[in-house]
N, C-alpha and C positions, 0 to 999 in steps of 0.2 A: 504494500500500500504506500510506502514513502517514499518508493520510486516514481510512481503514479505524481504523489502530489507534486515534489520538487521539479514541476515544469518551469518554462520561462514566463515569467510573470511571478511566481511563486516564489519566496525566500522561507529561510529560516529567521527568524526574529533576532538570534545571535548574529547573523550575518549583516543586519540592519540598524539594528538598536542604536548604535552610535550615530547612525545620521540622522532617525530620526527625532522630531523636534518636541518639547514638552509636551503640548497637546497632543501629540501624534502618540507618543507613549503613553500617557494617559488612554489614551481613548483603545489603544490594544489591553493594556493593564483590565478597564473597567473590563473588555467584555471576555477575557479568561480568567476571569473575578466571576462573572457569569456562569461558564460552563463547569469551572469547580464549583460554586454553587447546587448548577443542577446533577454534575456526580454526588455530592454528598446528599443529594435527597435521594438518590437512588436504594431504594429498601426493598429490600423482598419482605414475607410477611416473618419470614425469618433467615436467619443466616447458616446455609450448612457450615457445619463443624470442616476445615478447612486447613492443608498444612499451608505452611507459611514460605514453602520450598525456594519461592519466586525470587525471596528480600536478599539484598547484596549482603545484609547483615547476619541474615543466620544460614546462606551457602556459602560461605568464605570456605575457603580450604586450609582443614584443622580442626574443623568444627565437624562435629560426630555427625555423621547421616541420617541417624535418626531423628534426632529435631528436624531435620528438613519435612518431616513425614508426622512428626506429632500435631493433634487438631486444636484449635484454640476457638475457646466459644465469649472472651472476654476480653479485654486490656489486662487484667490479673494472669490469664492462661498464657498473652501473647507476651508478656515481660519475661514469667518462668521460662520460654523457649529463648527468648533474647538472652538472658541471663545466660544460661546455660551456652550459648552457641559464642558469646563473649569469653566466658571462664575456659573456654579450649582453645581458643588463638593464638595462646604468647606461653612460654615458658618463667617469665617472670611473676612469681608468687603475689608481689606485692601489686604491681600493676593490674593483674588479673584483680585481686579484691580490690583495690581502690575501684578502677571500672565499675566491677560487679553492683560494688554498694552503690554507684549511682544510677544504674540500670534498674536495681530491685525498686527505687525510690517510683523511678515510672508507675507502678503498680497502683498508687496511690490517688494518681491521674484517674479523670472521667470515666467509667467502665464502658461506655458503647463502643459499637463497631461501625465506620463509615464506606463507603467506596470512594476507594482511592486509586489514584493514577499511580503514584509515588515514584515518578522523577521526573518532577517540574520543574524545567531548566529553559533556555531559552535557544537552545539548540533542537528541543522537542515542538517547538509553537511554530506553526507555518502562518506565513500572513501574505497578503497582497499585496505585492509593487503599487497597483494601479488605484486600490481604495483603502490601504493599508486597513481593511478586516481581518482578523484571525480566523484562518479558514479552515485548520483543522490542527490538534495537540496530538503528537506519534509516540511510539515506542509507550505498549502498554505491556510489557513484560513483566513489571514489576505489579500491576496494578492487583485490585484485593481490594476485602473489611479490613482495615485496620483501626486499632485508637485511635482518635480526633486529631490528637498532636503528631501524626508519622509522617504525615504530607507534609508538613511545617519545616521538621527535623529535617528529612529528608532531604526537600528541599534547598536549607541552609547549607547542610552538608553535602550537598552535590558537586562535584567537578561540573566545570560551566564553559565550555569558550567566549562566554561574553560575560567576564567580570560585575561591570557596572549595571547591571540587570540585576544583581543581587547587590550589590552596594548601592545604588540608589532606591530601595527599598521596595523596588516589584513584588519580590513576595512575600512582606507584610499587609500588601496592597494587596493582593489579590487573596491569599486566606489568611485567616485569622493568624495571630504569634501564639505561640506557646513557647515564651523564650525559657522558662522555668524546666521544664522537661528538654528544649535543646540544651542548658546548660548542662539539666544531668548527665545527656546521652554524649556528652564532648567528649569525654575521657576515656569513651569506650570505642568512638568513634577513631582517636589517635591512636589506639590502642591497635585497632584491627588495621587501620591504612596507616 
């Protein structure tokens, strides 16, 4: 499908974003503000029990294959697999628990589960030369229910080829912060990358 979209007229938002002008950002910012809006209302009447195989952060290599395969019906179920897939990456004692104790802290966080993309980047947002709309958000390999705050994290913690997409503050604009929960998840984050 991203072959498809990337025709001529078509950009990546990263490949743009520096020329385009405040209003112009803004006005792509509001309406993928929009369409994560309408993924997060995305509910079935319930959520199959679901492994979490997909997340860059619990396939790392090092991390036991079985959490790739264990099902998580909570924020509480999906931390114990995080936890766990954290405490097997490093051979350092002490780093592994520092991490850990800030990953168990997530736990504490909102219990629901959302539909998420989970890597929202500005390499991922295709937009129009000609009317600068955002005409379509790619690579959903990651995507899933997760806690409220993983698109957030995620997000912050993404490798980006266009910097100032996330340093001028697009994705506090476009979903909610939860800078409380990226703080915790930093240390686990340096930990694994």
């Amino acid at each position: 499908m991203e072959e498809q979209i990337d025709e001529e007229g078509t950009r990546r938002l990263s490949e743009v974003w520096n020329i385009l002008d405040g209003k112009q950002k803004y006005r792509a910012v509001v309406q993928i503000r929009e369409m994560f809006k309408a993924l997060r209302s995305t509910m079935p009447r319930s959520i199959p029990p679901r492994p979490v195989i997909a997340d860059r952060y619990v396939s790392r290599p090092g991390s036991n294959p079985v959490n790739w395969a264990r099902d998580y019906r909570n924020n509480q179920e999906f931390v114990w697999i995080l936890r766990d897939c954290v405490a097997a990456v490093s051979y350092d004692e002490d780093l592994v628990r520092n991490a850990v104790d800030f990953v168990e802290e997530l736990a504490s966080s909102r219990p629901e589960l959302v539909f998420t993309h989970g890597n929202l980047t500005a390499d991922n947002i295709y937009i129009s030369q000609q009317t600068g709309d955002v005409l379509a958000i790619a690579d959903w390999s990651e995507a899933g229910y997760y806690p409220l705050y993983w698109e957030f994290i995620k997000a912050k913690l993404s490798y980006n080829n266009e910097p100032n997409f996330e340093r001028e503050g697009a994705v506090e604009e476009i979903l909610k912060p939860w800078r409380i929960e990226l703080a915790l998840m930093k240390p686990a984050h340096e930990l694994i990358f």
